[in-house]
Every structure is written in structure tokens, then in C-alpha cells.
N, CA, C and O atoms as a GROMACS GRO file, in nm:
protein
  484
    1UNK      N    1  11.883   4.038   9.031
    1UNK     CA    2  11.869   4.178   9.003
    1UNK      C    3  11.756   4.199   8.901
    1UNK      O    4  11.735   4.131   8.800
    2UNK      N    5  11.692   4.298   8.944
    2UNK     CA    6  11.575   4.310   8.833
    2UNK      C    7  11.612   4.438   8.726
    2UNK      O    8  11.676   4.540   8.748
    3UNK      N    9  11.536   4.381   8.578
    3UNK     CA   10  11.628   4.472   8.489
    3UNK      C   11  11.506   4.449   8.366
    3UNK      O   12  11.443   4.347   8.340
    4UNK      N   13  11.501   4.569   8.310
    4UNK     CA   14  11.396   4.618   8.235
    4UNK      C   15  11.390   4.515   8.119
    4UNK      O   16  11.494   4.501   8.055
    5UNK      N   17  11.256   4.425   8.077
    5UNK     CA   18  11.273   4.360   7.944
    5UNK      C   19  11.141   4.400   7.868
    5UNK      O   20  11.052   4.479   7.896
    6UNK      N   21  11.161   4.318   7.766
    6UNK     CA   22  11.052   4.403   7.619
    6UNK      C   23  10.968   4.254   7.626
    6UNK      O   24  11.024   4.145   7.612
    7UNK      N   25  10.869   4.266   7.641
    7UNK     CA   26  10.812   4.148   7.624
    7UNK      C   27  10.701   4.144   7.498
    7UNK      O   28  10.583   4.170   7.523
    8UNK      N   29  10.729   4.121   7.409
    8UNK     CA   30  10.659   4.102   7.246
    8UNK      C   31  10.503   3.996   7.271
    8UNK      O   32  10.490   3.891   7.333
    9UNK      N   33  10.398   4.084   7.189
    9UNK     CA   34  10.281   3.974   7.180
    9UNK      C   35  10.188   4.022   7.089
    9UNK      O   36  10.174   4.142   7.068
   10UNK      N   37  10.116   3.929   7.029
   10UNK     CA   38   9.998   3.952   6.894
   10UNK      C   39   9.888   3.848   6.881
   10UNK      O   40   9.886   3.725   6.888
   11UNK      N   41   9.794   3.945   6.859
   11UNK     CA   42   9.708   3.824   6.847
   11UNK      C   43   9.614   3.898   6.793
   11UNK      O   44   9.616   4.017   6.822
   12UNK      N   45   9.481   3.833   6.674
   12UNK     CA   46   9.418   3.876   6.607
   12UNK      C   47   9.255   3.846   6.657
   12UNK      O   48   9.224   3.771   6.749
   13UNK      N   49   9.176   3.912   6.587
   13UNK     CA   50   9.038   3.925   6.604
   13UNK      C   51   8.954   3.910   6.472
   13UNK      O   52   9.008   3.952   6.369
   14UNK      N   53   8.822   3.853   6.463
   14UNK     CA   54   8.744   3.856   6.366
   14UNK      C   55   8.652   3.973   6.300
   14UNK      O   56   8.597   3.971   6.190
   15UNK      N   57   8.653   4.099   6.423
   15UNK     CA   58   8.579   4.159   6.330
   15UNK      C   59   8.650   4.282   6.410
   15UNK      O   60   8.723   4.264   6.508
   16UNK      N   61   8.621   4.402   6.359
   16UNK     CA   62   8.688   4.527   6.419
   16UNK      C   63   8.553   4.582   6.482
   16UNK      O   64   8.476   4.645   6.411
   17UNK      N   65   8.532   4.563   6.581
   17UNK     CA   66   8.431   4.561   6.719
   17UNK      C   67   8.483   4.610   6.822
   17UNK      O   68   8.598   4.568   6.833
   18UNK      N   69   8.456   4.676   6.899
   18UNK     CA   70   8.511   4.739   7.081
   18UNK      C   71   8.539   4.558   7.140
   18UNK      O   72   8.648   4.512   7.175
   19UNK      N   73   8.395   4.475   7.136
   19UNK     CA   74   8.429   4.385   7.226
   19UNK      C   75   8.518   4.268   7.177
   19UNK      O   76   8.564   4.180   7.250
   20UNK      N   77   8.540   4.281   7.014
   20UNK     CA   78   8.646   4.132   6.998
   20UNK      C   79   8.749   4.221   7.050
   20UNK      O   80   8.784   4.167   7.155
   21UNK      N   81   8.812   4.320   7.035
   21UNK     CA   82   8.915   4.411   7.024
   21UNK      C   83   8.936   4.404   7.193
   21UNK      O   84   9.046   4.356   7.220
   22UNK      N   85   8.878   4.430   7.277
   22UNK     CA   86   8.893   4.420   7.425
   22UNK      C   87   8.881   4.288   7.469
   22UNK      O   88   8.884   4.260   7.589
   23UNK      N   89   8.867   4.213   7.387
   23UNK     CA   90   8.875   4.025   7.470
   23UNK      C   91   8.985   4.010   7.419
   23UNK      O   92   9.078   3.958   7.481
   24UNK      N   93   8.993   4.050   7.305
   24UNK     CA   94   9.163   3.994   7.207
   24UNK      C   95   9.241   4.046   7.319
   24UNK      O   96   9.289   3.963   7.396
   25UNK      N   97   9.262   4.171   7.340
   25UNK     CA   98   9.344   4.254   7.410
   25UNK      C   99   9.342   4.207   7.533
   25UNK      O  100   9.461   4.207   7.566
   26UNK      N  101   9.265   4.156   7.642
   26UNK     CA  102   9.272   4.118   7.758
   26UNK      C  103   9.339   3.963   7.728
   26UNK      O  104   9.451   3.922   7.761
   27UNK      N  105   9.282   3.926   7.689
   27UNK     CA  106   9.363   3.767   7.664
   27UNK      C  107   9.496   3.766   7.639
   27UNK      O  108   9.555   3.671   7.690
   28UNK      N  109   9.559   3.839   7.579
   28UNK     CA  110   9.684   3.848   7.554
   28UNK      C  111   9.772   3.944   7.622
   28UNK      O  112   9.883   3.948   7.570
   29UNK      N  113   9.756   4.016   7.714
   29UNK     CA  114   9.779   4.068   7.836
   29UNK      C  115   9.783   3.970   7.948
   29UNK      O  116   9.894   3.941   7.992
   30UNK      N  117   9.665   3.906   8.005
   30UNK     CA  118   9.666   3.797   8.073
   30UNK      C  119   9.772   3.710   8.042
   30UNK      O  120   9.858   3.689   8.127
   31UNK      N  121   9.780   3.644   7.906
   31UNK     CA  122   9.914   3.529   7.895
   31UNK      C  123   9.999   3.571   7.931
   31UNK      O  124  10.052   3.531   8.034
   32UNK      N  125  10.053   3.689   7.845
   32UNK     CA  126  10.212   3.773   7.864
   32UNK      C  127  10.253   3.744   8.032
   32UNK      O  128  10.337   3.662   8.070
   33UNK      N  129  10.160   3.844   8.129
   33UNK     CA  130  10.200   3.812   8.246
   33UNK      C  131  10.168   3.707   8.299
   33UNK      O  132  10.219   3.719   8.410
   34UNK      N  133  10.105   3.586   8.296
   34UNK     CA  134  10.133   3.481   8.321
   34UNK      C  135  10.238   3.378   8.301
   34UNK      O  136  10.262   3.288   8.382
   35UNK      N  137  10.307   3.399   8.173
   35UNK     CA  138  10.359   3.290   8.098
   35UNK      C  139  10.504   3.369   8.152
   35UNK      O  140  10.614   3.313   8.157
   36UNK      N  141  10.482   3.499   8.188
   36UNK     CA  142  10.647   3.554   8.227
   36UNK      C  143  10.671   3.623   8.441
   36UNK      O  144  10.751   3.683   8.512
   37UNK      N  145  10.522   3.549   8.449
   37UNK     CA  146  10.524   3.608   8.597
   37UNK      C  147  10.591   3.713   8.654
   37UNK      O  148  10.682   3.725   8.736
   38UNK      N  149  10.511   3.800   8.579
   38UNK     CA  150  10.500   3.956   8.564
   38UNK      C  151  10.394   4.015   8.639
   38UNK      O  152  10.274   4.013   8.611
   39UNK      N  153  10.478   4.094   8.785
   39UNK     CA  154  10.380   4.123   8.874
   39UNK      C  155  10.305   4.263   8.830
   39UNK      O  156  10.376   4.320   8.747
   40UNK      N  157  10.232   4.307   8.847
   40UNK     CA  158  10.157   4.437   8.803
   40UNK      C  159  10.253   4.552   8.844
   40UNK      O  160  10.303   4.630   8.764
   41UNK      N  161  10.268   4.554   8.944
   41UNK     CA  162  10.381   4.703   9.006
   41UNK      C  163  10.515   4.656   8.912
   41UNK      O  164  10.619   4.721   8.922
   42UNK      N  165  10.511   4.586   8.856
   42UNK     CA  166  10.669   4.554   8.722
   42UNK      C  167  10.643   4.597   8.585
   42UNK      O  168  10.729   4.621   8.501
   43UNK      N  169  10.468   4.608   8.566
   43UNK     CA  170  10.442   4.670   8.430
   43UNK      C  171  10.532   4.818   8.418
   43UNK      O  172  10.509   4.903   8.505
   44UNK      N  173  10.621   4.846   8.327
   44UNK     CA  174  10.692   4.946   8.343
   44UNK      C  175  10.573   5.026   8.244
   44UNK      O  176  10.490   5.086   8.312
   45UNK      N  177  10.552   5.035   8.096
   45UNK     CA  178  10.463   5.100   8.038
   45UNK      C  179  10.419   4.922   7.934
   45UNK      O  180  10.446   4.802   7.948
   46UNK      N  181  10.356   4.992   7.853
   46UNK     CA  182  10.272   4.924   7.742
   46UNK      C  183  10.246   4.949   7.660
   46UNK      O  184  10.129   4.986   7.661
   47UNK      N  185  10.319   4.957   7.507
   47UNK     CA  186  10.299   5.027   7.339
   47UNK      C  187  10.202   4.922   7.295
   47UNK      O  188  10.234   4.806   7.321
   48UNK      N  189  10.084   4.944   7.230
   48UNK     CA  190   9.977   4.831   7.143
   48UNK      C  191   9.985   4.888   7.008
   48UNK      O  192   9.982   5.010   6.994
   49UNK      N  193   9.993   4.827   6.928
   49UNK     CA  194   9.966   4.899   6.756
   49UNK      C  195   9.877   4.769   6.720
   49UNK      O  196   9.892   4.650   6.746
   50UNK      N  197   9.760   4.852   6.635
   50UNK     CA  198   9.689   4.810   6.578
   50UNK      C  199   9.678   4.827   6.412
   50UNK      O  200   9.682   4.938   6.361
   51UNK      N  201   9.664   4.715   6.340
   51UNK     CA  202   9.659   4.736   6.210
   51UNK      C  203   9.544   4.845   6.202
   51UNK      O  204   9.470   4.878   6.294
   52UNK      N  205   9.547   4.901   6.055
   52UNK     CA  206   9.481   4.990   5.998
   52UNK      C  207   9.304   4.984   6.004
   52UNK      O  208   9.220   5.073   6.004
   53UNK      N  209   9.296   4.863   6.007
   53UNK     CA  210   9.143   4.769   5.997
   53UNK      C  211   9.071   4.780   6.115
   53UNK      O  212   8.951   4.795   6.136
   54UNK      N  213   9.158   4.771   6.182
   54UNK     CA  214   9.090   4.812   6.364
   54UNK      C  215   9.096   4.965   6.382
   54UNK      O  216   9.199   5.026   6.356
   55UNK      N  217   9.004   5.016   6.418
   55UNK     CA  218   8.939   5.160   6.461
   55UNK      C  219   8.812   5.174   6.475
   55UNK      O  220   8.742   5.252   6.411
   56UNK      N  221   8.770   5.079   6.581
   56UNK     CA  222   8.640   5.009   6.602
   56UNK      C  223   8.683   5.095   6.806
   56UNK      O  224   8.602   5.164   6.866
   57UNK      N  225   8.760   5.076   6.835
   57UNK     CA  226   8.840   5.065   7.007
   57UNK      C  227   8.991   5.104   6.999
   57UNK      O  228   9.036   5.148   6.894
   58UNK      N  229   9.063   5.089   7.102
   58UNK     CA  230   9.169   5.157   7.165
   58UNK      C  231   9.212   5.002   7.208
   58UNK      O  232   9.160   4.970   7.315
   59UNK      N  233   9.279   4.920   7.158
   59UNK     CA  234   9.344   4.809   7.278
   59UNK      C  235   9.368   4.833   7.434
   59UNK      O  236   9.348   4.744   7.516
   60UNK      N  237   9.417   4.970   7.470
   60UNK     CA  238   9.424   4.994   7.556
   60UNK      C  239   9.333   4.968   7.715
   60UNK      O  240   9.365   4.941   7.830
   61UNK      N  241   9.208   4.995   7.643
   61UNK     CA  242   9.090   4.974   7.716
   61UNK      C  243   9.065   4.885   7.756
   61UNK      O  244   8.971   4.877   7.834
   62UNK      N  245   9.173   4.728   7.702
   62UNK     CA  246   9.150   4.642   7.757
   62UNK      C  247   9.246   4.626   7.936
   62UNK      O  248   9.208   4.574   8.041
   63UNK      N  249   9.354   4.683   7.907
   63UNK     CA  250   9.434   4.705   8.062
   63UNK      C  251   9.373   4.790   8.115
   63UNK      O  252   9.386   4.772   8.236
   64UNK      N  253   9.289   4.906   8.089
   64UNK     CA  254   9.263   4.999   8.234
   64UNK      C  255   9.083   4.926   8.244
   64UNK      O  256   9.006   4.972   8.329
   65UNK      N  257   9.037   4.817   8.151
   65UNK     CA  258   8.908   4.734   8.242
   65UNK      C  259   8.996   4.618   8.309
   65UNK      O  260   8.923   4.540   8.370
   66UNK      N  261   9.122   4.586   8.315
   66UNK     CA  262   9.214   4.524   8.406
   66UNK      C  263   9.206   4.577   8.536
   66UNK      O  264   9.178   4.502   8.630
   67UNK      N  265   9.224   4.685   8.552
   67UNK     CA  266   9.287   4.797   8.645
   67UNK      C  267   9.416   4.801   8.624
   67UNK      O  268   9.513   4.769   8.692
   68UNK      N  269   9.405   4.839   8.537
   68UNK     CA  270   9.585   4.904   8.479
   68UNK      C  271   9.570   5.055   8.449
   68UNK      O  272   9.575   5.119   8.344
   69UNK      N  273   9.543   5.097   8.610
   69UNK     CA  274   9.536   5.257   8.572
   69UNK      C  275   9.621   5.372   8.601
   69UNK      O  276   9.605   5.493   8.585
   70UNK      N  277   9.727   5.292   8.654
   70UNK     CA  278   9.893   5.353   8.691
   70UNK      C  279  10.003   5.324   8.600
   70UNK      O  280  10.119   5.337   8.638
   71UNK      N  281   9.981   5.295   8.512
   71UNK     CA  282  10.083   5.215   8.377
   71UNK      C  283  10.039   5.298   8.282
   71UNK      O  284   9.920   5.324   8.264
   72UNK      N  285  10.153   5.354   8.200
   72UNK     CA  286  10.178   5.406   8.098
   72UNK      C  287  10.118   5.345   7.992
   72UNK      O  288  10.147   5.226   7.983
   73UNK      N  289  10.021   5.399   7.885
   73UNK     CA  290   9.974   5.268   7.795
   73UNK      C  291   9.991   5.421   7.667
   73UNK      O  292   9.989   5.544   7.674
   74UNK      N  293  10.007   5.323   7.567
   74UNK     CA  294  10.008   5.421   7.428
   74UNK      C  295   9.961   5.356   7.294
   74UNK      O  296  10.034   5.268   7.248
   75UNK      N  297   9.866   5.385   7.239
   75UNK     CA  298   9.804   5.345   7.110
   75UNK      C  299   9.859   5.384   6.975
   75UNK      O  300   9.857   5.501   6.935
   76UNK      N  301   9.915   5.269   6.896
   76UNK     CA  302   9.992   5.339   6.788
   76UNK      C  303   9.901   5.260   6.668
   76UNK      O  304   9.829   5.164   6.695
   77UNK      N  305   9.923   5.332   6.494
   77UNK     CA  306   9.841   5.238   6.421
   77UNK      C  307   9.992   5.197   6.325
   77UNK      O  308  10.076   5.265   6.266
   78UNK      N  309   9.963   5.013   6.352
   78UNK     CA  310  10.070   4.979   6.257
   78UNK      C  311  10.066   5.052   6.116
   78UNK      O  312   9.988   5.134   6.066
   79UNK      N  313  10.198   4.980   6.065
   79UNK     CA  314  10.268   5.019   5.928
   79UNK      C  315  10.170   4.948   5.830
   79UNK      O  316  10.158   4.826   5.833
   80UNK      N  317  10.112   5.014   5.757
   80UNK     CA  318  10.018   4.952   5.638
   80UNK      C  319  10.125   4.883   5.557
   80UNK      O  320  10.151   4.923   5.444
   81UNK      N  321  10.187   4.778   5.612
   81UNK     CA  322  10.271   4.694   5.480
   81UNK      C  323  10.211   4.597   5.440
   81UNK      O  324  10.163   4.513   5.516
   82UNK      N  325  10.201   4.592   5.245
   82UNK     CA  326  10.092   4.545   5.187
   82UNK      C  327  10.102   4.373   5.216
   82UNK      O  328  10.214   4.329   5.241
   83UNK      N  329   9.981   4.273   5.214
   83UNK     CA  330  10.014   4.203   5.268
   83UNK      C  331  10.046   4.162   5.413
   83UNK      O  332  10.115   4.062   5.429
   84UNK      N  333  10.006   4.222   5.505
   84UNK     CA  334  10.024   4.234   5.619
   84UNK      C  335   9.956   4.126   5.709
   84UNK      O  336   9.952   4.024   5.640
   85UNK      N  337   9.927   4.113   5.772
   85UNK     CA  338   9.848   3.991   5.875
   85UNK      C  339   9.700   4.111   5.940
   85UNK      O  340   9.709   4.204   6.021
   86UNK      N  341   9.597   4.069   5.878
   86UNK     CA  342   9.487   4.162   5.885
   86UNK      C  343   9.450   4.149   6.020
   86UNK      O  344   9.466   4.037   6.069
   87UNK      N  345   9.397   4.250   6.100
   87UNK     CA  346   9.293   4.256   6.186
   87UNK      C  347   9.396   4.230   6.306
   87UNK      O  348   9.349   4.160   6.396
   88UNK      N  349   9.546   4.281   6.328
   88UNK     CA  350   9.611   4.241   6.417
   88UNK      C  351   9.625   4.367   6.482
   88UNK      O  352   9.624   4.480   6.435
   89UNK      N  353   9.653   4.292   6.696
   89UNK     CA  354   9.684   4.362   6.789
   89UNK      C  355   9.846   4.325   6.823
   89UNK      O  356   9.874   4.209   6.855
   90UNK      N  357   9.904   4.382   6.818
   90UNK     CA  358  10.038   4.370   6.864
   90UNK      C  359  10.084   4.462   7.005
   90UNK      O  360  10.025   4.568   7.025
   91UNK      N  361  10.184   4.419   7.093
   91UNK     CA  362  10.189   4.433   7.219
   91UNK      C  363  10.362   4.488   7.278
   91UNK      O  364  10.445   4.398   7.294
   92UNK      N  365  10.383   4.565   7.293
   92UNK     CA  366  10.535   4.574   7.347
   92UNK      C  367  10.523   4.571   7.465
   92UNK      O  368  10.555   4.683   7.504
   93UNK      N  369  10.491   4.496   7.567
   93UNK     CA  370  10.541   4.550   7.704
   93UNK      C  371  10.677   4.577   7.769
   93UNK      O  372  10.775   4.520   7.720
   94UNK      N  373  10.692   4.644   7.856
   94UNK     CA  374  10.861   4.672   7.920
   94UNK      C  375  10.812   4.654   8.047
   94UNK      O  376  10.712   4.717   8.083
   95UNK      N  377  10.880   4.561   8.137
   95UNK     CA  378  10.861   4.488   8.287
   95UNK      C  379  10.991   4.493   8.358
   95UNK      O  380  11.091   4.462   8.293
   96UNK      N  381  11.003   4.524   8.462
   96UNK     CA  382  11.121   4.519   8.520
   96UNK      C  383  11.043   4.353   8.559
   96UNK      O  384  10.927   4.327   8.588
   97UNK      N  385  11.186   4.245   8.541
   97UNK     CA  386  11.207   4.134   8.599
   97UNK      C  387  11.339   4.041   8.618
   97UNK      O  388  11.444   4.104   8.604
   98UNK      N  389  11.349   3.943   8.639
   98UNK     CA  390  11.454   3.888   8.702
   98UNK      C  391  11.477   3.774   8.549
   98UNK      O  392  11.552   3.677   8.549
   99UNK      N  393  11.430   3.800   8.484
   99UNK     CA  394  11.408   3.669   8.349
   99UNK      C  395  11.530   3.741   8.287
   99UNK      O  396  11.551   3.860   8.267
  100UNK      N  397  11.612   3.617   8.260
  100UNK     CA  398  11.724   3.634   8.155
  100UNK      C  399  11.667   3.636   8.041
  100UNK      O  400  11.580   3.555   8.010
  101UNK      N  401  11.715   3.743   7.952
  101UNK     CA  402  11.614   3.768   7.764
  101UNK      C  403  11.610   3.632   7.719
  101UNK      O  404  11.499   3.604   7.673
  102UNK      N  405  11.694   3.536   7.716
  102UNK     CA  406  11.667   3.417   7.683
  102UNK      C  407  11.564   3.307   7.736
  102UNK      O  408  11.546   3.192   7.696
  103UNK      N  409  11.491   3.388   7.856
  103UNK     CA  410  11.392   3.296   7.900
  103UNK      C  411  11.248   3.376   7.900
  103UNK      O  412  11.144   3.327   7.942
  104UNK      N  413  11.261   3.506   7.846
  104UNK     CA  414  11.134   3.571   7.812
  104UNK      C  415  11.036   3.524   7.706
  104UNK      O  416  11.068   3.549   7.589
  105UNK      N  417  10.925   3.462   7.727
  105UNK     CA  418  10.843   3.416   7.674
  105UNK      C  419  10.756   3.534   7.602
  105UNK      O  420  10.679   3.609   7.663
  106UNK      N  421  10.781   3.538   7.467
  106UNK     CA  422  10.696   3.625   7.392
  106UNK      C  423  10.552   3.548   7.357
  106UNK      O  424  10.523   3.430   7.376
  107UNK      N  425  10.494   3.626   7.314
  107UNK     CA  426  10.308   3.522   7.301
  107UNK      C  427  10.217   3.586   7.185
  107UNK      O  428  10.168   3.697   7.167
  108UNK      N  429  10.216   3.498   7.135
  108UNK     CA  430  10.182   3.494   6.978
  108UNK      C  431  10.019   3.420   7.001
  108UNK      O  432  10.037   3.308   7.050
  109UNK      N  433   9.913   3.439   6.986
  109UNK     CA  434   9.797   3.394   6.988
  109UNK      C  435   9.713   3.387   6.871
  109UNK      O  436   9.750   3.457   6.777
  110UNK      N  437   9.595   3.311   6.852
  110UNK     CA  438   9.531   3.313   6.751
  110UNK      C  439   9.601   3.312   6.603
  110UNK      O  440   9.690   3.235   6.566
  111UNK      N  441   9.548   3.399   6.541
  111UNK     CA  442   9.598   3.414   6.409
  111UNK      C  443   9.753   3.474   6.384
  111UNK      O  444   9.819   3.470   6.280
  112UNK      N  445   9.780   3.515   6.476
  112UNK     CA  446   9.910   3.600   6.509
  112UNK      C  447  10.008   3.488   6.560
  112UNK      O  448  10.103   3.526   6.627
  113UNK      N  449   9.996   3.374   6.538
  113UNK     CA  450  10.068   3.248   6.599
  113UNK      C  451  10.207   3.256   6.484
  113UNK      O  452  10.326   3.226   6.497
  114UNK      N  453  10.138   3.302   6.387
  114UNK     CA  454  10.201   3.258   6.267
  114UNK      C  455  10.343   3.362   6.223
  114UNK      O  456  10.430   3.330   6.141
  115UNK      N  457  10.337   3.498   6.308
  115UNK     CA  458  10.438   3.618   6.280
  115UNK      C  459  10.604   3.581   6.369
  115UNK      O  460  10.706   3.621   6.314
  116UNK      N  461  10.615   3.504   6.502
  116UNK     CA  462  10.754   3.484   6.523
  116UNK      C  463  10.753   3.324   6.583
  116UNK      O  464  10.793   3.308   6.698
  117UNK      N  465  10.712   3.222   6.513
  117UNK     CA  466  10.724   3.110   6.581
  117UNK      C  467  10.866   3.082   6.594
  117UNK      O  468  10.887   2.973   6.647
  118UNK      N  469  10.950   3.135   6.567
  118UNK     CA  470  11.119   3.161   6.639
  118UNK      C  471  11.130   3.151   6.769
  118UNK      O  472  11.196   3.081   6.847
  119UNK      N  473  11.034   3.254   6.780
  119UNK     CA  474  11.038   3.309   6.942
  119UNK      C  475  10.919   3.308   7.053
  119UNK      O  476  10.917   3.366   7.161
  120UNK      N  477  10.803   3.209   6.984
  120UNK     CA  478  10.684   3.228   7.091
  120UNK      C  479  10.659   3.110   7.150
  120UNK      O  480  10.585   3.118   7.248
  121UNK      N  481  10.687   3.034   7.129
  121UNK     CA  482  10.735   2.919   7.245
  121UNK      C  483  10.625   2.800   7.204
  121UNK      O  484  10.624   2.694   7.266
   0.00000   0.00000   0.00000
């Protein structure tokens, strides 16, 4: 039975640029649905928050140069909490799939390796 899951992901960039910001963002889109074989018609929507530092681009822009142009996408700017992990893209996706929550592979990349190694495999 297929049944709606949250699939968590982050990953950081070196400079607040359109193009690190859209490679960061495609790369870590790419894993997510790879690593959870997540077909495109299962993308249910897609929340991205970006730290404060990024306002260079839209993460977004990296799924609709995907062709992700039927999916819900929404740009939020993280919580300025001091101390924070700079220059980060973070990812909520919601997928209808057949993965028990215990086998959903969340994906932590780059510098962002370091926020749930609990849970990123």
C-alpha cells in the first residue's frame, strides 16, 4: 500500500550564488529520489528552507530545471538560530511510497552531513 512519507535532506554550498545554490539543490534532490526510489508522479509537494545567507536563488529552481513542473514546491527562509550551520539548503519532501518510515533514507550531504547522522545513513 502506498502511503505518504516526509523524506528529510541538507546539504550546503560555498558561496550564495544562483549556480552553487542550483547544483547544491539538484544534487540533493537527485540522491533523495534515488536512495528512496521515488518515482516523479510520487513527488507529493516539496518545502526547501534556506538559511538567511542564501538570497543569491530560490532552491526551487533547481526541481523545475529538473522538470518538476507539476509538483508543489515552496521556498521558506530558515530560523536564524545563532550558531546555526551556515550557507544551508534543507529539503522536506512528502512522496507517496511503499517504504516503511524505518527504511526511509534521509540524505545529509556535504557540510550538512554533520546535522542528523542518527538518521542519514
Amino acid at each position: 500500500m502506498l502511503v505518504v512519507r516526509g523524506i528529510r535532506g541538507a546539504t550546503t554550498v560555498e558561496r550564495d550564488c544562483p549556480e552553487d545554490i542550483t547544483e547544491a539543490a539538484t544534487e540533493l534532490l537527485h540522491e533523495i529520489v534515488k536512495r528512496n526510489e521515488i518515482e516523479l508522479d510520487d513527488v507529493v509537494a516539496v518545502i526547501f528552507t534556506a538559511t538567511k545567507d542564501l538570497s543569491s536563488a530560490y532552491p526551487a529552481v533547481a526541481a523545475r530545471k529538473m522538470g518538476w513542473n507539476h509538483i508543489p514546491l515552496l521556498c521558506c527562509q530558515e530560523m536564524a538560530v545563532a550558531e546555526a550551520l551556515p550557507r544551508c539548503i534543507r529539503v522536506l519532501m512528502l512522496a507517496n511510497t511503499r517504504l516503511a518510515i524505518q527504511d526511509v533514507r534521509h540524505v545529509y550531504l556535504r557540510g550538512a552531513k554533520c546535522l542528523r547522522t542518527d538518521i542519514s545513513g
